[in-house]
N, C-alpha and C positions, 0 to 999 in steps of 0.2 A: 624503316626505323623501328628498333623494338619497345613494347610498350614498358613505361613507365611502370612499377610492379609497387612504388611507394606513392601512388598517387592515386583517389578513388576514382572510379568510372564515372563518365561521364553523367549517366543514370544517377546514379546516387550524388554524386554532387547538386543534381539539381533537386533532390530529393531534400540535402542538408539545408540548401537556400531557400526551397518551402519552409523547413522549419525554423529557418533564423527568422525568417518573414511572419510568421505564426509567434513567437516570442515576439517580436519586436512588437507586435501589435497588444499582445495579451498578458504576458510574464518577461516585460524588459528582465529584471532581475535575473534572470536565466541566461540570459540574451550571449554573455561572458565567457558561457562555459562552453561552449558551443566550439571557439577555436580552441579551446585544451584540448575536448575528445578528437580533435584532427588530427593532431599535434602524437596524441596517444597511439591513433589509429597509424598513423607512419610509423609506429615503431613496432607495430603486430604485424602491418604486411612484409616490415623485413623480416621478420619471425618467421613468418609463414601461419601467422596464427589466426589470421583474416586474411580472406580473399576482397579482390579490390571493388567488387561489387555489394561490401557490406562496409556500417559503420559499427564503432561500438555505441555511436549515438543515434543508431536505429534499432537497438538490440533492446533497449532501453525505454519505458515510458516516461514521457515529457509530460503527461498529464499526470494531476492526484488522481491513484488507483485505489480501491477499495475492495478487497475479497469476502464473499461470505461463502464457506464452506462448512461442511458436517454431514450429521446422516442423516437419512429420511425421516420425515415428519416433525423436524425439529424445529419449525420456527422458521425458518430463513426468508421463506417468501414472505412470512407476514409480517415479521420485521422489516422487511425491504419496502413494503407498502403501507406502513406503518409510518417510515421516516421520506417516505416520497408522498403522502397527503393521500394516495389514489391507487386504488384495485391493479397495480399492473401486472403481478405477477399471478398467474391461479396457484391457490392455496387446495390444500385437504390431506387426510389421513395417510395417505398411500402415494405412492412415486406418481408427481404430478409433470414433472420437464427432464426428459432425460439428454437436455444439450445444458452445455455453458451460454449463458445468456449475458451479453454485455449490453449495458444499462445507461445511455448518455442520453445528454440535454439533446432536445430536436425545436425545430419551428412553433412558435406559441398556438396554442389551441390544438397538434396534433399530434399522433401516436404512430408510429411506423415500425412494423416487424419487419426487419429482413434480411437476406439466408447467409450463411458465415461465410462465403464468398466478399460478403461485404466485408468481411475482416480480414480475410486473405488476402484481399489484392491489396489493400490502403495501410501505406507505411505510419498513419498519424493515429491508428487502433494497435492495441493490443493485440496477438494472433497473425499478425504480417505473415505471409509464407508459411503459416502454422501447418497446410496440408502436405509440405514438406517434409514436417519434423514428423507430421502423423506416418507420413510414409518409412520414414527410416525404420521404425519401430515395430509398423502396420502394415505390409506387402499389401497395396491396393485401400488400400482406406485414406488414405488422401484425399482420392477424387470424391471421398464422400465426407468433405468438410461440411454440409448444410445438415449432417446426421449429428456431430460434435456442436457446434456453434449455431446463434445467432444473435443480430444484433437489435433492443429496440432502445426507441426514443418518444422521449415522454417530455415536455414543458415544465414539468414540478420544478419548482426554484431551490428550495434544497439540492438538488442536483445540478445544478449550476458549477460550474470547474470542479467537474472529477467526471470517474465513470467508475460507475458498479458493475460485480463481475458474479452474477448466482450464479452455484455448482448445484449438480445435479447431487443425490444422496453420496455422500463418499462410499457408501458400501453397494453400491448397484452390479447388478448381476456378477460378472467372475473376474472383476480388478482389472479390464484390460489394460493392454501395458500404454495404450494410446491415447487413454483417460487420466492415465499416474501422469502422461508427458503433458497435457495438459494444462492440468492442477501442480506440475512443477514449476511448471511455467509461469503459471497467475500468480506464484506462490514469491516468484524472483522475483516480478513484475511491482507487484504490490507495496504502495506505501502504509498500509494499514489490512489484517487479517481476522478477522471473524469468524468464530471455529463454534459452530450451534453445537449444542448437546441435547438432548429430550429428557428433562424432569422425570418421565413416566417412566424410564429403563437406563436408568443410572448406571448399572450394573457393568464391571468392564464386558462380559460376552456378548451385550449388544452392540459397543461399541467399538468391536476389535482394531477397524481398519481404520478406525478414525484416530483412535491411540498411536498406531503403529504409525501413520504417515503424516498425522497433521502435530501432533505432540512428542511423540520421542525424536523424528526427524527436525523438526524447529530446535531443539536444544546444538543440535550443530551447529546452528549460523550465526557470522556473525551480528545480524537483528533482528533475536530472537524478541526485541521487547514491541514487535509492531504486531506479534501475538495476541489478541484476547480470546479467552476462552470464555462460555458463553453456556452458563444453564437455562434452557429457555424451558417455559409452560410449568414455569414451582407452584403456579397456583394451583397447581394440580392437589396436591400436598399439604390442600387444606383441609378436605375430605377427612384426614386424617390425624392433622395438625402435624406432621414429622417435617416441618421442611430443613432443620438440623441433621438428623437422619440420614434424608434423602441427600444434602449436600456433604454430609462427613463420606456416603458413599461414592459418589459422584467425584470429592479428590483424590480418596484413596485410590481410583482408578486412575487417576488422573497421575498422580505420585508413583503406582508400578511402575507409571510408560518413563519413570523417570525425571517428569516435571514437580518441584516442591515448592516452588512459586512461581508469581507472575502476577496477571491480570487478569482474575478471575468475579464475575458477575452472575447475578441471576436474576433475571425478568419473566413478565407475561406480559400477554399483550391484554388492554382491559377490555378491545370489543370481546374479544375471541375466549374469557377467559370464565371460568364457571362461576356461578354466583356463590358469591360468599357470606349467609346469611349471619354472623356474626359480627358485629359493629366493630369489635374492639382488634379482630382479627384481621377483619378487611385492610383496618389503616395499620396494623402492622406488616401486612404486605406491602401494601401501596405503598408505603414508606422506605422499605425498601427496592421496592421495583424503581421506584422515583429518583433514588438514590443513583442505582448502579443506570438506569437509562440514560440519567445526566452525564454520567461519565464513559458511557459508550459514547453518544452523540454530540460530549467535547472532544474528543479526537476525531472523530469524522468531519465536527467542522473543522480541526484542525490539521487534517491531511495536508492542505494546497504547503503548509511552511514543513509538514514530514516529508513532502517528495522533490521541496527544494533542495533539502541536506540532504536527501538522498541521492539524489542527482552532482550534486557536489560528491558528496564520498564515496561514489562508482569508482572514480579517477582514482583516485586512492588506496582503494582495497582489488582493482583489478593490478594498477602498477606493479602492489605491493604481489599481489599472485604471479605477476611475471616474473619477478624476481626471488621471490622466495620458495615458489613451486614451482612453477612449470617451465624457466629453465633447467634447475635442479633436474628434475623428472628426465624433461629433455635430454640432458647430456649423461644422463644414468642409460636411457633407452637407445643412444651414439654407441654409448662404451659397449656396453652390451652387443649390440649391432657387430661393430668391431670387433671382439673377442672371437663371436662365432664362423663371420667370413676370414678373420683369419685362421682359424682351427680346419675351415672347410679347405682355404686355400695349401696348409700345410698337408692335409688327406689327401688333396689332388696332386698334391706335387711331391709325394711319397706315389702316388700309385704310379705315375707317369714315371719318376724316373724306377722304377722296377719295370716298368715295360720297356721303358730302352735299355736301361740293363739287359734284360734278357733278352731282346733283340740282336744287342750289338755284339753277348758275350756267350750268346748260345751256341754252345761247342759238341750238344749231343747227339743223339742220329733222328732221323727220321727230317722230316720238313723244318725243322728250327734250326738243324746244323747246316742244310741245305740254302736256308733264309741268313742265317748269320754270317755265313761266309761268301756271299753276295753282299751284303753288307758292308763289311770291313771290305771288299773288294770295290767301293764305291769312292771315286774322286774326291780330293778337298770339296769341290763344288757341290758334288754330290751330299756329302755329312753335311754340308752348310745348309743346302736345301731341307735336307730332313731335321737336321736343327731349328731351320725357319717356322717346319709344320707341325713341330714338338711346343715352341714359343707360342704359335697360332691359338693351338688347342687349349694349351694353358690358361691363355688369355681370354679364351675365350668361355672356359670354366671359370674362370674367375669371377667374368660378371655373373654369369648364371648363379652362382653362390651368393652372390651379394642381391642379384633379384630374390632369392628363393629369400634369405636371411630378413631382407626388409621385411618382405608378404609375413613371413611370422611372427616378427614385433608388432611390427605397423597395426595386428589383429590383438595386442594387448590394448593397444593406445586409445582413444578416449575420441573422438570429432567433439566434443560437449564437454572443455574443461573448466571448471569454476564457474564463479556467478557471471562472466558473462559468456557460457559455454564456447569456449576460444578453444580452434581444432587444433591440439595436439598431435595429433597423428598427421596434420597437413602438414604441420613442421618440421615433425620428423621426416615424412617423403622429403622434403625440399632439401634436408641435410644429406640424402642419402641418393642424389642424382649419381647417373656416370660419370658427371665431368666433377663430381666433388672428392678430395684426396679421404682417402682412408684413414690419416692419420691427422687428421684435422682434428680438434680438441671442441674448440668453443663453437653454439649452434652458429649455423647463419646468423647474422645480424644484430650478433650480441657482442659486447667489447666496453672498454671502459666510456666510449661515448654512449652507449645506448646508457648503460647503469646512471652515468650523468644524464642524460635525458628522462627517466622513468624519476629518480632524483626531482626534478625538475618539476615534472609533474604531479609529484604527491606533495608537494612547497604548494605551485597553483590548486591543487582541491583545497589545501588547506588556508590558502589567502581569500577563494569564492566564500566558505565557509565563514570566516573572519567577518566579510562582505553581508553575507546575511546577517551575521551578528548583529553586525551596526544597523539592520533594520528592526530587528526584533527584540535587542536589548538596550537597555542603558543604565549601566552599573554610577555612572557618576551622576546622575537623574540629574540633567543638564541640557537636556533634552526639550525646546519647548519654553526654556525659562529664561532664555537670552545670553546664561553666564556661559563665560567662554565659547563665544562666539568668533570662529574662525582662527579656534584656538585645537592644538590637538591636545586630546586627556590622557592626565595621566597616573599612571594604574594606580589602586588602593594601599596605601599603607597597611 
């Protein structure tokens, strides 16, 4: 019997029912969305754009995620230990952890480090199969996942439903490309981003890579608003009194990379911070350090309801990518395909018939007039037979064109399309087997039903959506007060 190709593997299915099982205990609310992403995921395997041992609902964190990124000496560890109560990260001047460090609740009273293997293998962390991705990029660094990652856990209650994700400095050593996939990675993952900058070197030439990958790249996406940017250690800046100054510097750099707003903060930490022998000066800091920490540490506590709508408008904004892109794309990369095998199949079947041309009609001296007149001297049976191995060859150049033609698209195409890196190039091989016609138009699996089912499903993100609404809003403030009870509301004049 041949296997079902719209139906997940057995593995991951039980995978999915661990996680329905982990929502139903911890985030019912979640619990809903869980048959949409199946539902979605039947319509990428007819794509070819997921294989049947992945979901897009493993692709995906089901926990509040929290990034903190930037470059070295900026802050981030001691911020991090600052809003966890407790010493967990080592802090100091110079590159102090050069792994990603993932940050979750563990057992009361204990602390446990260990090695990104722990992330690699466990589908309910961040990093799943990361030494995978490290490898496509990294020949041989895969196997050295516990060099990239690891995982601890700490008891702080703060930490309680989420996990934190410290990067190592964005600018460490020479950019590998296995560190960028990473941090692209943390980057989709995340329902909230923290982007440190250092007070002390404002200036864009210290912070080149930080500009180029954490700020002019976030202006692509579309939630660029779960950005904050983050001047840390301004108390530096007292020494001097400029912290005007130092901040008109610090956006100007920030405005080259092409960002002219946002969410921009600046803090110090007050163990860690110089004394500030001026009364009037101090509470002009404090005042605003007080300020802008408030409103970092109201969205951190407000993650768990930013990775609910996140999680709701996955469904939505990948549909909408299948349809608006990476079909598109698709059947540009067919047409394409097509153009060139038949240009090759036209070359081959000019050169072929000049060979039997001059086989059949070679009338000059030497060995071809000798050959040609042997030829014409050959039975109906005979021309049939040579016809037969004229057709063969044909045929048999045909595919080979069509192999060759795939192998040089197929190396434009993309295995990592869109936010949820859905393998374009696996859908175009799928379009372009032997047993597929050449003159087929629409990918695999695409047709006025799938359009109605992707349809369908950006209706359900947006009804889940709706659904949290009614948890977290109430426009008729009705809520609580008995009136209209068992009644539905109805909208504001």
């Amino acid at each position: 019997m041949p296997l079902n190709m719209n139906v997940p593997s057995k593995a991951l299915a039980q995978r999915l029912k661990s996680l329905e099982s982990h929502l139903k205990a911890e985030h019912p609310d979640l619990l809903d969305m869980v048959p949409t992403y199946k539902v979605l995921d039947k319509s990428l395997y007819r794509l070819g754009l997921l294989s049947r041992d992945e979901s897009l609902a493993t692709r995906i964190s089901w926990w509040p995620l929290v990034s903190i990124l930037g470059t070295f000496s900026s802050g981030k560890s001691t911020f991090i230990n600052h809003f966890l109560g407790e010493k967990l990260q080592s802090t100091g001047n110079q590159a102090v952890d050069d792994k990603f460090t993932v940050i979750c609740y563990g057992p009361e009273g204990e602390r446990h480090v260990l090695p990104g293997t722990a992330l690699d293998a466990d589908p309910r962390f961040p990093f799943y199969r990361m030494s995978n991705e490290i490898e496509k990029v990294a020949s041989g660094e895969g196997k050295r996942i516990d060099s990239y990652l690891q995982l601890k856990t700490t008891s702080s209650d703060p930490l309680k439903g989420k996990i934190i994700i410290d990067s190592p400095g964005f600018d460490a050593d020479d950019q590998r490309r296995s560190t960028l996939r990473l941090t692209n990675r943390i980057i989709d993952l995340s329902d909230l981003v923290l982007v440190f900058f250092d007070a002390r070197h404002p200036e864009p030439g210290a912070m080149g890579d930080t500009l180029a990958h954490l700020v002019a790249e976030p202006l692509k996406r579309p939630d660029a608003g779960k950005f904050l940017y983050i001047l840390n250690q301004i108390d530096t800046t007292a020494r001097e009194d400029n912290p005007e100054e130092v901040v008109a510097a610090w956006q100007r750099a920030i405005a080259q990379a092409g960002l002219t707003s946002g969410s921009f903060f600046c803090i110090y930490n007050q163990e860690a911070a110089f004394p500030i022998e001026d009364a009037a000066l101090r509470a002009r800091y404090e005042s605003k350090r007080d300020i802008d920490l408030g409103g970092i540490y109201k969205r951190l506590h407000g993650v768990e309801v930013e990775r609910s709508y996140r999680i709701a408008n996955v469904l939505k904004i990948v549909a909408g990518e299948v349809e608006t892109d990476i079909v598109p794309a698709l059947a540009r990369a067919m047409e394409k395909w097509r153009r060139w095998v038949l240009t090759g199949d036209i070359f081959l079947a000019t050169v072929l018939a000049a060979v039997a041309g001059g086989l059949f009609f070679a009338t000059g001296s030497g060995p071809f007039m000798a050959l040609g007149g042997w030829l014409r001297g050959l039975s109906g049976l005979g021309l049939g037979l040579a016809g037969l191995g004229l057709l063969a060859f044909a045929s048999v150049g045909h595919f080979w064109v069509r192999k060759m033609m795939t192998r040089l698209i197929a190396r434009t195409l993309s295995d990592r399309f869109g936010q949820a890196e859905l393998d374009m190039k696996g859908a175009f091989l799928k379009n372009t087997r032997v047993y597929r016609s050449l003159f087929r138009t629409d990918p695999v699996g695409w047709g006025a039903s799938a359009k109605k089912r992707l349809s369908e499903i950006k209706e359900l993100s947006s009804a889940h959506v709706r659904k949290l609404n009614d948890l977290y809003t109430d426009p008729s403030g009705r809520i609580g007060t008995g009136d209209g009870e068992g009644e539905e509301d109805t909208p504001a004049s």
